[in-house]
N, C-alpha and C positions, 0 to 999 in steps of 0.2 A: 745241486748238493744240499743236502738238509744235515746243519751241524746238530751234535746233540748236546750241546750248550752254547750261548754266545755271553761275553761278560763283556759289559760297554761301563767302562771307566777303571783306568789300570794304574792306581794309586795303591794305598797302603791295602785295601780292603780288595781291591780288584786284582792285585798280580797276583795277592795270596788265592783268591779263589783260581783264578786259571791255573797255577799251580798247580794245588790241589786235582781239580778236573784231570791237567794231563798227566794227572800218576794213576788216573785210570782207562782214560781215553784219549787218544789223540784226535777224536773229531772235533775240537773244541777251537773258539774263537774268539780272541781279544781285540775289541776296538777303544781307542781314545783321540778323540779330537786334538790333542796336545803329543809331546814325544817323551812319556814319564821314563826318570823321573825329573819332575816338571817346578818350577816355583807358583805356580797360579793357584793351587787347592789349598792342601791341608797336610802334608805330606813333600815335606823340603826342610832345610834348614840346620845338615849337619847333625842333630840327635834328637834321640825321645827318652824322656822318663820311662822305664818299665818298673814293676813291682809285683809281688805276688801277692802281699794281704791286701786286699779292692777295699778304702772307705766308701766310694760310690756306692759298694751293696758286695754281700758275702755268693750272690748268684753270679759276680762275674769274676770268684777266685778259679774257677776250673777254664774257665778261655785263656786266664792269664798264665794259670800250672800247665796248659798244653801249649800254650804259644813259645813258652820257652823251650818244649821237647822240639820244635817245630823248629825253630831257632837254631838249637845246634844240632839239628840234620842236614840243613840248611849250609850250615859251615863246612862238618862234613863232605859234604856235596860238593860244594864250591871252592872247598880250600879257602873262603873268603873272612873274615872277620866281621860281623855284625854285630856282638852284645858285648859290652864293654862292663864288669862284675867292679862298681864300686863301692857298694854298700846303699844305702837309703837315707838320710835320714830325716823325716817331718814333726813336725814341732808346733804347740799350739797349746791353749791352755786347758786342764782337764777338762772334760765335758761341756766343751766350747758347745754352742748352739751354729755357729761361723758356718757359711754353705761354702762347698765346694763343689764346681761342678754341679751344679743345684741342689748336692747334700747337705743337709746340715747333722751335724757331729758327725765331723769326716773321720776324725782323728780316732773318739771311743769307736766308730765301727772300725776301724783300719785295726787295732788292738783285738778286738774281738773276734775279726777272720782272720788274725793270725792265731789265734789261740785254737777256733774252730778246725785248722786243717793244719796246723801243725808248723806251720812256716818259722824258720828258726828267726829270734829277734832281742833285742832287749831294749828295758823301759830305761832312760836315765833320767835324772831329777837336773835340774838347772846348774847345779857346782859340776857335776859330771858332765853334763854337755860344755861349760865355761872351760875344764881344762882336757877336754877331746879336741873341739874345735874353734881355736881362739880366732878363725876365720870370721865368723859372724857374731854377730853382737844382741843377745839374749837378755827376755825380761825374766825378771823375781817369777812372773808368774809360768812361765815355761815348763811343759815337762816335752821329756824328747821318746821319740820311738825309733830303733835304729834296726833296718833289717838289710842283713847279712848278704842276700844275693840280688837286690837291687843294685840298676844300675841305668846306662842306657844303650839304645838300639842307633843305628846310623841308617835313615831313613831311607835316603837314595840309594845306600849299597842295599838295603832288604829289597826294596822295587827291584832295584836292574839285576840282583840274582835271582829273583823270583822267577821272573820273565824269563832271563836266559834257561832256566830249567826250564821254563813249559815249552820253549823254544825247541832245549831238546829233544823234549820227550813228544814231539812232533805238532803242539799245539799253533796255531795260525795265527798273525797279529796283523793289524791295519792301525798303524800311528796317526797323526795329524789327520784324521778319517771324523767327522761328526757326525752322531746317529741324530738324523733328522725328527723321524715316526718310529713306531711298531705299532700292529696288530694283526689283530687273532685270526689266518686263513684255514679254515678250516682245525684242524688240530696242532695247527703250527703258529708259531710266529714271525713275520715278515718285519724286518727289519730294513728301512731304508734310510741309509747314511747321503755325503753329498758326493759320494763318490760310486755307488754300489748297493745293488740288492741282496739280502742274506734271506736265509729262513733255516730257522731251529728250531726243534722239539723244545729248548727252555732260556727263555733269555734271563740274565743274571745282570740287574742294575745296579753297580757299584761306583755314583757318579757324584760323590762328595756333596758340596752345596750344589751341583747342579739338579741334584733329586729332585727339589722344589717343582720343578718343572713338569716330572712324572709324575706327580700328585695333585696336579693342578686342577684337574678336572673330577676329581675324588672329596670325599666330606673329609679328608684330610689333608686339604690344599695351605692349611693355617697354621697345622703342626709342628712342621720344623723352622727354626730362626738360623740366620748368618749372621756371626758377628768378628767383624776384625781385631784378629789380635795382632799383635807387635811383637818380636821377640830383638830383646841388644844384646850387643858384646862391650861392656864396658872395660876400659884399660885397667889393669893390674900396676898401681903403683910399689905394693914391697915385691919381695921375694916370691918369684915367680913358682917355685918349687911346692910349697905349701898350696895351692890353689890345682893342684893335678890330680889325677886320679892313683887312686895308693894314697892319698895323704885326707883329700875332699871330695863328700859321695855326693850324688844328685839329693836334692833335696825338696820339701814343699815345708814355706812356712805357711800356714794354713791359715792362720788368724791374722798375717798381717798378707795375704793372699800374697805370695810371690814363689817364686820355684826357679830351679837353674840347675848348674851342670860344673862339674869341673872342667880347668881350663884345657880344652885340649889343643887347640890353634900354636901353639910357639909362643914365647914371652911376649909378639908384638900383635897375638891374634888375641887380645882380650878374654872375657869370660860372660859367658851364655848366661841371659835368666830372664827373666818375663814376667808378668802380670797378666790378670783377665780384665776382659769388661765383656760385661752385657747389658749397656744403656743402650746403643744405638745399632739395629740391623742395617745389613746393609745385603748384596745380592754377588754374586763371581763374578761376575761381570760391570757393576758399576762401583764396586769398593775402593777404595783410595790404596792404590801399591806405595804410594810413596812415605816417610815417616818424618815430621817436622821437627824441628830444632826445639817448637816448647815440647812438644813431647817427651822428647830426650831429655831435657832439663826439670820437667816434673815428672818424671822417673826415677833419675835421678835423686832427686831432692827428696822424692816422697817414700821410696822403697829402697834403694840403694843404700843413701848414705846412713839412713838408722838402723838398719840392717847388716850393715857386714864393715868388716875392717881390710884397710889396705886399698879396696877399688876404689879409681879417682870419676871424675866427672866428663872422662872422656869417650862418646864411643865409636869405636871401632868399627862395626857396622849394626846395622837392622835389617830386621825383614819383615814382610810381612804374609800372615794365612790366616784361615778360615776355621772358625769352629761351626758344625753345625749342629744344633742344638735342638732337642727336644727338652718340653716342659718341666720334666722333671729329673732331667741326665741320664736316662737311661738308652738304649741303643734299641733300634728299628732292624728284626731281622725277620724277616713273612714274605706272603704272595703278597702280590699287588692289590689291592682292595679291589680292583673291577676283571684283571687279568688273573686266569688262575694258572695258567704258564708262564707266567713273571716272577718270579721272586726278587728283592731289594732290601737294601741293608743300608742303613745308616748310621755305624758303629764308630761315632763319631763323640757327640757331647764333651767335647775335650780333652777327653779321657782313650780314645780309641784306638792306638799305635798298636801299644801292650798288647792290645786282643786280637789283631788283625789276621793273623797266621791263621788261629784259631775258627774266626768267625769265617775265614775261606775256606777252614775246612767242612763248617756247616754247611754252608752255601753249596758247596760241592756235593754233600751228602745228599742234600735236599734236592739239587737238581738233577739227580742221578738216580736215585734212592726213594724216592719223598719222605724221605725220615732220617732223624738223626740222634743219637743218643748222647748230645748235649741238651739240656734243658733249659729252651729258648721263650719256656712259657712269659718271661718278663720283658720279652721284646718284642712280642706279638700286638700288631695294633687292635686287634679285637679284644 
């Protein structure tokens, strides 16, 4: 049997593409070493920020405006609930130079591509943000941007409905399955996992940090970085009501780098929010899962408590995942540099939930089509 696609890694970026695929064919085949959705990648943990105006770059407003069409077809489909509408709101000082996601002026682009395509939002000045949200705790120099259909995405239900749709629409899956090789037989690709031989007309590598490894032998073996990030749930010591969704939207403060989520866990399930770092790479495989007690307390200490009112210095739990990163944050979507019936995508740079729908449906298009009427020119490695 020769599938006419195979996608090897079925996380945010890979159930959406198989997906996609079997809403046009059923010859298709999803493998993952793991049984998603999985806590090991980048792609677990309860919610994602979504947004429609992109600071990262005004070329990734249109994966974000279709990933939401995508979203609630999705719903549709499933009967299931995945995008949770509680507003946006990020915060920083005008024409911060501050990088996000390795942009720097997240904030004036994030204003700008909402004015570009129309995204409904409004500016508030520091008294206006001080008595909207007496939740967090705001400098003189603050101004706020607040948009209206942000919110967030529920990670594991988007995976396991993904999947369950290409399931039905006849698409093929191999769980706890690791693709060992591929190459090129003749006009095909030979795929050998440690279970089983495949071969298809296009394999589709959507395999988080573990990409590193496809590119290893290519003049872009240096490209992408892994770095661990941390996400806690610190305990809500006031009134638990005011920290919900309807009351407090997901948010990025941009300049004091943190970002989080309203409480959705129950009064004793804390409240979500995070930090980055990119001092120290690390690999999927030798990362530290575990998260230590100074961590928690210089978290705490250093983002938390000057930041927000009412959360105490308890947490609830942590976790931990993977950003995989490119230089300059932007997303990997092409052939293989040596395969030219490969295609790979690493729509990741921290920033990548929001677009995932999206970026499987390119990948779909491409692997079926070779062309797609998204404009991927800025994720091309050439």
């Amino acid at each position: 049997m020769i599938f006419d696609a195979i996608v090897v890694g079925l996380g945010a970026v890979g159930s959406a593409t198989l997906y996609q695929l079997s809403n046009q064919t059923s010859n298709v085949l999803g493998i993952d070493q793991f049984d998603p959705p999985h806590t090991l990648g980048s792609t677990h943990s309860d919610s994602r920020i979504t947004r429609q105006a992109i600071g990262e770059g005004a070329y990734f407003v249109p994966l974000a405006l279709r990933s939401y069409e995508i979203w609630q077809e999705l719903e549709q489909r499933s009967g299931e609930q995945l995008f949770t509408v509680t507003g946006g709101l990020f915060v920083g000082k005008e024409h911060s130079t501050m990088q996000t996601h390795n942009k720097p002026g997240w904030l004036t682009t994030t204003i700008q591509a909402a004015e570009q395509f129309g995204i409904a939002h409004q500016l508030l000045d520091v008294a206006t943000l001080r008595q909207r949200f007496p939740q967090f705790r705001f400098l003189d120099s603050d101004v706020g941007y607040f948009e209206e259909m942000a919110g967030f995405l529920q990670p594991e239900k988007c995976v396991s409905v993904q999947l369950a749709q290409a399931r039905q629409n006849g698409a093929a899956l191999r769980i706890n399955e690791r693709m060992l090789s591929f190459e090129t037989v003749g006009e095909y690709i030979r795929v050998q996992t440690d279970q089983a031989m495949y071969r298809t007309r296009k394999l589709i590598l959507t395999t988080g940090s573990w990409l590193t490894e496809s590119l290893r032998n290519t003049p872009y073996r240096d490209l992408l970085k892994v770095y661990r990030q941390v996400q806690y749930w610190f305990d809500i010591q006031d009134d638990y009501e005011p920290y919900t969704p309807g009351h407090m939207p997901v948010y990025i403060l941009s300049d004091r780098d943190v970002y989080g989520f309203p409480a959705i866990g129950g009064a004793g399930g804390g409240i979500k929010m995070a930090t980055e770092q990119y001092v120290h790479s690390t690999t999927p495989d030798d990362v530290t899962r575990e998260v230590s007690q100074t961590e928690i307390k210089q978290m705490y200490e250093q983002y938390v408590a000057p930041n927000f009112v009412g959360i105490g210095p308890t947490c609830i739990k942590s976790a931990v995942c993977l950003y995989t990163m490119t230089p300059n944050g932007d997303f990997i979507i092409d052939q293989h540099p040596v395969y030219s019936n490969v295609l790979l995508a690493s729509a990741c740079s921290g920033h990548g939930f929001k677009h995932s729908a999206a970026v499987g449906q390119i990948l779909a298009e491409l692997a079926l089509h070779g062309q797609t009427n998204f404009d991927i020119r800025p994720f091309q490695l050439l």
